[in-house]
Backbone as XML, in Angstrom:
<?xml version="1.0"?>
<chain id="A" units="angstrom">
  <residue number="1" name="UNK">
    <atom name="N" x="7.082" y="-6.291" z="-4.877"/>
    <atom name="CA" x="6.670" y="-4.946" z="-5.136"/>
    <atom name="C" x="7.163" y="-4.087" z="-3.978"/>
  </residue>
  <residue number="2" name="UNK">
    <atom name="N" x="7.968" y="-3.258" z="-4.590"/>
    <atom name="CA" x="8.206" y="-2.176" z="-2.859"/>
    <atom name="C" x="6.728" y="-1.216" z="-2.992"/>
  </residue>
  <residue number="3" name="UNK">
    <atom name="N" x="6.802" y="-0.742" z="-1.940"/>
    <atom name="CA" x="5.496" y="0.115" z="-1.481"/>
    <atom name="C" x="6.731" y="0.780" z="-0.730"/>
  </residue>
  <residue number="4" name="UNK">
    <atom name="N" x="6.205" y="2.571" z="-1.210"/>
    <atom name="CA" x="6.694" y="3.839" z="0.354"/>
    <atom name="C" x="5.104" y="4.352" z="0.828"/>
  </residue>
  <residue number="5" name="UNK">
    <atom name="N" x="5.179" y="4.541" z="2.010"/>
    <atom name="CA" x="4.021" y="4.952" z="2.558"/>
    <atom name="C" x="4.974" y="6.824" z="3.256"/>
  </residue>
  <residue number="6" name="UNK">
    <atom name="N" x="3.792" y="7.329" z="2.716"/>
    <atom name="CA" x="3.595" y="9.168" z="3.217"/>
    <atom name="C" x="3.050" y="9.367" z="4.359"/>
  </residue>
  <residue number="7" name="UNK">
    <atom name="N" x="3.422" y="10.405" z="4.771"/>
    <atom name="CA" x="2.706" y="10.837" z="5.910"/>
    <atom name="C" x="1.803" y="10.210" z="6.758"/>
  </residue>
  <residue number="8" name="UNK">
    <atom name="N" x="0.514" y="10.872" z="6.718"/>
    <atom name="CA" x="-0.504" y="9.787" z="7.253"/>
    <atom name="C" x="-0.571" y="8.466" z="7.992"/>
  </residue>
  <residue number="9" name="UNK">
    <atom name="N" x="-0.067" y="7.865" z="6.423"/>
    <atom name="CA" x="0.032" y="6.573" z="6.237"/>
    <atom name="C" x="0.920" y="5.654" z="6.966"/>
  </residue>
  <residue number="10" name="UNK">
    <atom name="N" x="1.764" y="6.633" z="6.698"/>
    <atom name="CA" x="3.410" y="6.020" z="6.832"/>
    <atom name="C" x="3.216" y="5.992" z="8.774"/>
  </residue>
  <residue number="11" name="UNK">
    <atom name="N" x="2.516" y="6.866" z="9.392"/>
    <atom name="CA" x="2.734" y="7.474" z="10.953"/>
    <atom name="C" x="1.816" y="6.249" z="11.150"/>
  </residue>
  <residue number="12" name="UNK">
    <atom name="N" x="0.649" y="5.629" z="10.613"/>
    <atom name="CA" x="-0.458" y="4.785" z="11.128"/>
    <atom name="C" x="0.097" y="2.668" z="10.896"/>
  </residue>
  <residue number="13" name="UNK">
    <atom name="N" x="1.321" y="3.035" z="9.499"/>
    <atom name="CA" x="1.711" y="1.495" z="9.656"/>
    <atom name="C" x="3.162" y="1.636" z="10.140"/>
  </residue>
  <residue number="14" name="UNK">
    <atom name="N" x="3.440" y="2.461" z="10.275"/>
    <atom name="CA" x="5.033" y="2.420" z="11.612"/>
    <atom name="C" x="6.207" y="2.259" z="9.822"/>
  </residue>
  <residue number="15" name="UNK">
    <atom name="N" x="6.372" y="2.146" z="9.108"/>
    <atom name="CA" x="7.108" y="1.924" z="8.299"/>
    <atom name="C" x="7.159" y="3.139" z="7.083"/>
  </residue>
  <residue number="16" name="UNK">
    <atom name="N" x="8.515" y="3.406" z="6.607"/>
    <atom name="CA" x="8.689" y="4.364" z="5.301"/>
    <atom name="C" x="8.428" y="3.528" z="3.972"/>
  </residue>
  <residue number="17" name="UNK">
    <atom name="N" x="8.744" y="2.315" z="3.948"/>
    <atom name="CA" x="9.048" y="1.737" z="3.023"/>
    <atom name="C" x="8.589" y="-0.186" z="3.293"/>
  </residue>
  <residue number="18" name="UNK">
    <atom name="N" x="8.529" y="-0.720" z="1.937"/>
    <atom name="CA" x="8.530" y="-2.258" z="2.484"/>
    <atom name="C" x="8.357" y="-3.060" z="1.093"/>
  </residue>
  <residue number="19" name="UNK">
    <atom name="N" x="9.085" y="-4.127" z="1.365"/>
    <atom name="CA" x="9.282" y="-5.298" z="-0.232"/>
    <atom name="C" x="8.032" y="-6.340" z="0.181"/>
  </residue>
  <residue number="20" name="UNK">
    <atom name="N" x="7.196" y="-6.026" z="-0.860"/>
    <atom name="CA" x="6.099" y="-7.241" z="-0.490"/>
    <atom name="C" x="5.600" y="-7.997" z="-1.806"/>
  </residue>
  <residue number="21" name="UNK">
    <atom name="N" x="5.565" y="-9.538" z="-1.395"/>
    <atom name="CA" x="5.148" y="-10.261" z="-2.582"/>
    <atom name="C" x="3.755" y="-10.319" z="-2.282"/>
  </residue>
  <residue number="22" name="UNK">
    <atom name="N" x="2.950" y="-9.644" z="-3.505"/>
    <atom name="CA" x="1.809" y="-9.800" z="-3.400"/>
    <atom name="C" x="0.860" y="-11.334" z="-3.535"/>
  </residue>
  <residue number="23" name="UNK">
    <atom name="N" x="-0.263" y="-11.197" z="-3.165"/>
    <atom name="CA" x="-1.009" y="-12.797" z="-3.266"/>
    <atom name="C" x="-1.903" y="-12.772" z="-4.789"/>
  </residue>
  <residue number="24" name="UNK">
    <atom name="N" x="-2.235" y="-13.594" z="-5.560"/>
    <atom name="CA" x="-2.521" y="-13.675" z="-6.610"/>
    <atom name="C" x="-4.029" y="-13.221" z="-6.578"/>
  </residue>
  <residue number="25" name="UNK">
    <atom name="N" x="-4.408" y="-12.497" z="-7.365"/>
    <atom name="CA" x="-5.929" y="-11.634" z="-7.417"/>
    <atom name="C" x="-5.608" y="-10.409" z="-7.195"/>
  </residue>
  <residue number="26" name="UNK">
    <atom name="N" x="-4.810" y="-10.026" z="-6.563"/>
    <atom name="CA" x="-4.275" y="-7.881" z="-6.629"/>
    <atom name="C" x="-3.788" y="-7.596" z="-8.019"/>
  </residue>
  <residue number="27" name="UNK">
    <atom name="N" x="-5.228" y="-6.952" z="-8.338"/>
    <atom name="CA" x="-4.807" y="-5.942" z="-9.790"/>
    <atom name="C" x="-5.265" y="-4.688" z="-10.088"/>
  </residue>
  <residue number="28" name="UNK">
    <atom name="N" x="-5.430" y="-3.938" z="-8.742"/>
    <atom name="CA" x="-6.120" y="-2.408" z="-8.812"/>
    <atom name="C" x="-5.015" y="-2.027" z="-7.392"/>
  </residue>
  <residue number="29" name="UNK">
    <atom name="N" x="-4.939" y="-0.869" z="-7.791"/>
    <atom name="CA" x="-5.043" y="0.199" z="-6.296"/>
    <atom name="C" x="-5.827" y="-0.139" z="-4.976"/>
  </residue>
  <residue number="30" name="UNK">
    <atom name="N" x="-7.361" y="-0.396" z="-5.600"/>
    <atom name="CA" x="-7.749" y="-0.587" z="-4.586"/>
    <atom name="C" x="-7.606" y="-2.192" z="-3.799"/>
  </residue>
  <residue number="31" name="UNK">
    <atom name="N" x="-7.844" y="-2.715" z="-4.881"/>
    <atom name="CA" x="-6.940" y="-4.513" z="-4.295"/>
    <atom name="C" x="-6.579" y="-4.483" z="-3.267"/>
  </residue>
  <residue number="32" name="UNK">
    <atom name="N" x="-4.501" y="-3.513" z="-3.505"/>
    <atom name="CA" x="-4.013" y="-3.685" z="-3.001"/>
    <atom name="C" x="-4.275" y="-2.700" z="-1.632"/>
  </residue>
  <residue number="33" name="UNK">
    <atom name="N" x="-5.235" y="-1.442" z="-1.367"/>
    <atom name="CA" x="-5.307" y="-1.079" z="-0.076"/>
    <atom name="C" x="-6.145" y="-2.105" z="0.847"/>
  </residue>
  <residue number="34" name="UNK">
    <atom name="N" x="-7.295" y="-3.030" z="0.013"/>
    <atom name="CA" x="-8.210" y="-3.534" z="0.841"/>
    <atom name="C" x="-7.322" y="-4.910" z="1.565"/>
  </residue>
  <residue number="35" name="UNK">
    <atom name="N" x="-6.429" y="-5.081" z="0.665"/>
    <atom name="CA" x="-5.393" y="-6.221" z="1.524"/>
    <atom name="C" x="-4.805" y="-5.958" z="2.408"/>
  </residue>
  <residue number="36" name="UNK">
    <atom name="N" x="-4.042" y="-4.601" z="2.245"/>
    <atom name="CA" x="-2.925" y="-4.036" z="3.036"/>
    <atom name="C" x="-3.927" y="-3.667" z="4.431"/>
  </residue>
  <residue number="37" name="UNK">
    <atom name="N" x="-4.945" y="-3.611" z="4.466"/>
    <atom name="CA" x="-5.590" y="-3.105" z="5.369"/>
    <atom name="C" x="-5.981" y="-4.453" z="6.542"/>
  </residue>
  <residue number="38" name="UNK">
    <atom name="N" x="-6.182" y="-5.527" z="5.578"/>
    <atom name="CA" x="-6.072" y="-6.923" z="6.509"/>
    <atom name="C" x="-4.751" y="-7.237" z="7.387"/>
  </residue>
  <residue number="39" name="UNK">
    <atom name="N" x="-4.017" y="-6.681" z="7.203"/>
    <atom name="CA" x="-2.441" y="-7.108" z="7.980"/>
    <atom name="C" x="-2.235" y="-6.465" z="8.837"/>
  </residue>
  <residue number="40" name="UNK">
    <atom name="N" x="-3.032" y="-5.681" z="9.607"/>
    <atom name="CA" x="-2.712" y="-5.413" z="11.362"/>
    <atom name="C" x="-3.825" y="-4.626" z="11.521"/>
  </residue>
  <residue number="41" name="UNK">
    <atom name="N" x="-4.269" y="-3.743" z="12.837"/>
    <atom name="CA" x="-5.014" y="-2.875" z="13.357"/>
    <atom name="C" x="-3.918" y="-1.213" z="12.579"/>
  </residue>
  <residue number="42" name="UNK">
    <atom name="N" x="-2.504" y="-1.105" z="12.545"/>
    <atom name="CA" x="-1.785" y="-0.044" z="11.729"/>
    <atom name="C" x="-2.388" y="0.156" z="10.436"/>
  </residue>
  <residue number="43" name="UNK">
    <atom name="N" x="-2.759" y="-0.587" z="9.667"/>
    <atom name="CA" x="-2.897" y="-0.828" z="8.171"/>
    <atom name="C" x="-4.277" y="-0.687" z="8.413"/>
  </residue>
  <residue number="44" name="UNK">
    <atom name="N" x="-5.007" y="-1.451" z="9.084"/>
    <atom name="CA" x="-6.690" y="-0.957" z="9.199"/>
    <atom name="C" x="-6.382" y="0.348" z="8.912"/>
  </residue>
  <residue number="45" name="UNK">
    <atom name="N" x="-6.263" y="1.210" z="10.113"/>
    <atom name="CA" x="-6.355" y="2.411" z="10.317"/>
    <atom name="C" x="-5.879" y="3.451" z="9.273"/>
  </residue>
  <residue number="46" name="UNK">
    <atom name="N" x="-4.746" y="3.032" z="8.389"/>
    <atom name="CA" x="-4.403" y="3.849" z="7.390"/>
    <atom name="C" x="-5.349" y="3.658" z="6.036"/>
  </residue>
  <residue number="47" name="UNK">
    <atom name="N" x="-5.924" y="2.682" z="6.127"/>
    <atom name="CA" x="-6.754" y="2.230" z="4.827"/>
    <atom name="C" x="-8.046" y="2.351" z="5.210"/>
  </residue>
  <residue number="48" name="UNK">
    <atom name="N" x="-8.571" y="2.760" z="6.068"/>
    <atom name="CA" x="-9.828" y="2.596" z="6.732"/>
    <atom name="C" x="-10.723" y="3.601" z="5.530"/>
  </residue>
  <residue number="49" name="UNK">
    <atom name="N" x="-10.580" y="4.447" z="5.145"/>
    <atom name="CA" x="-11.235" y="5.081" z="3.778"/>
    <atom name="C" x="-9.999" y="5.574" z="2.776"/>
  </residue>
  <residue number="50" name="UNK">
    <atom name="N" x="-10.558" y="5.101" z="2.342"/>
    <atom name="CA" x="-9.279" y="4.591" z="0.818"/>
    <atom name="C" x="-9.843" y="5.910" z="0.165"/>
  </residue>
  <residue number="51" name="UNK">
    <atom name="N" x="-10.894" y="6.703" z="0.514"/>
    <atom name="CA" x="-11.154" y="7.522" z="-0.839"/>
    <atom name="C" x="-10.036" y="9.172" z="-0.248"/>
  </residue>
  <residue number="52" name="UNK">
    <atom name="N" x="-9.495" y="8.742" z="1.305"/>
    <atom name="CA" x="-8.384" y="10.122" z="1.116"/>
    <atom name="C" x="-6.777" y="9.773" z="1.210"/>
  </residue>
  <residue number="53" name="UNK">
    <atom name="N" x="-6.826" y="7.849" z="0.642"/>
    <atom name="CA" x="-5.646" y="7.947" z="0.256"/>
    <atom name="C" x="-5.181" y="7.711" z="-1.006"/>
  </residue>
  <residue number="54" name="UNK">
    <atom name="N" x="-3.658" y="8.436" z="-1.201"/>
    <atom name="CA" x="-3.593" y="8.917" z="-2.636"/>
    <atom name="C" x="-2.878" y="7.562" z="-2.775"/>
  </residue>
  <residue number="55" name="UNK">
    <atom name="N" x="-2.174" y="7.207" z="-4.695"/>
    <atom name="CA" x="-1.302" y="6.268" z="-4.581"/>
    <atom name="C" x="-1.075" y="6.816" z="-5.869"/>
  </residue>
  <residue number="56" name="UNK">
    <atom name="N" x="0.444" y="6.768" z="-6.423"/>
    <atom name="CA" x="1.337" y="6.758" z="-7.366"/>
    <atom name="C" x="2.271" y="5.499" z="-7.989"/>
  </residue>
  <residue number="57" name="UNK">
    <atom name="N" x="1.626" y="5.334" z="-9.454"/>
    <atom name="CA" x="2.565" y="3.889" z="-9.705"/>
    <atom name="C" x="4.012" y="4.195" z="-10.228"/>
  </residue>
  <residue number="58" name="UNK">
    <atom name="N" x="5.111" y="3.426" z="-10.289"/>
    <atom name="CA" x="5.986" y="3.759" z="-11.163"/>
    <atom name="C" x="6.852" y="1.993" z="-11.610"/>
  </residue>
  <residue number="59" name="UNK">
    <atom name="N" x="7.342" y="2.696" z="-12.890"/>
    <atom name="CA" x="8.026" y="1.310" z="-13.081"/>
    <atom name="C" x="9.256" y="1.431" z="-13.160"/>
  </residue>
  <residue number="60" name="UNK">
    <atom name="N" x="10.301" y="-0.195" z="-13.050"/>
    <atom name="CA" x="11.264" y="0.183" z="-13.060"/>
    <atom name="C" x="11.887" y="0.161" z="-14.247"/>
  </residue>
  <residue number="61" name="UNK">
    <atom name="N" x="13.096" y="0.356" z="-14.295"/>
    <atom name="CA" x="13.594" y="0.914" z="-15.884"/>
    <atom name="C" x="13.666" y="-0.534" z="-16.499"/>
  </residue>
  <residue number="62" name="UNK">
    <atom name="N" x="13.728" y="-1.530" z="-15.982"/>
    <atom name="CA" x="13.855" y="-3.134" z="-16.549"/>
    <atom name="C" x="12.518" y="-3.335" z="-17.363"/>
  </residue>
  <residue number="63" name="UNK">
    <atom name="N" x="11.000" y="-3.002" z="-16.895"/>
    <atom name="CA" x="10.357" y="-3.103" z="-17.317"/>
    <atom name="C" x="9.170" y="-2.437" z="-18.054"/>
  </residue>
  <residue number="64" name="UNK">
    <atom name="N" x="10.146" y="-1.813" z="-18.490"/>
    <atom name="CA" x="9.328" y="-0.572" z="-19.990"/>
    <atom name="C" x="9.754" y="-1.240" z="-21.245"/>
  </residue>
</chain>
């Protein structure tokens, strides 16, 4: 799954962008912030209240 991280976000886990294979049980938004938030003190801090960060899904054209 790529993930881009915005502003905020992006300034608190040091990265624009990133290819990550997720672990089996992520099937919400929020899943995936409460995980992303386990993988450093950066990711704490950007996920630390999930209710002022936004997220946008998209798919790719292979799988519509």
């Amino acid at each position: 799954m790529k993930i881009v991280y915005f502003a905020w976000v992006r300034e608190r886990v040091g990265k624009t962008d990133e290819e990550l294979t997720l672990p089996a049980g992520i099937a919400t938004v929020g899943d995936l912030a409460a995980w992303l938030a386990g993988r450093d003190e950066g990711y704490a801090q950007a996920f630390a209240n999930p209710n002022v960060v936004r997220a946008a899904l998209g798919r790719s054209p292979a799988s519509r």
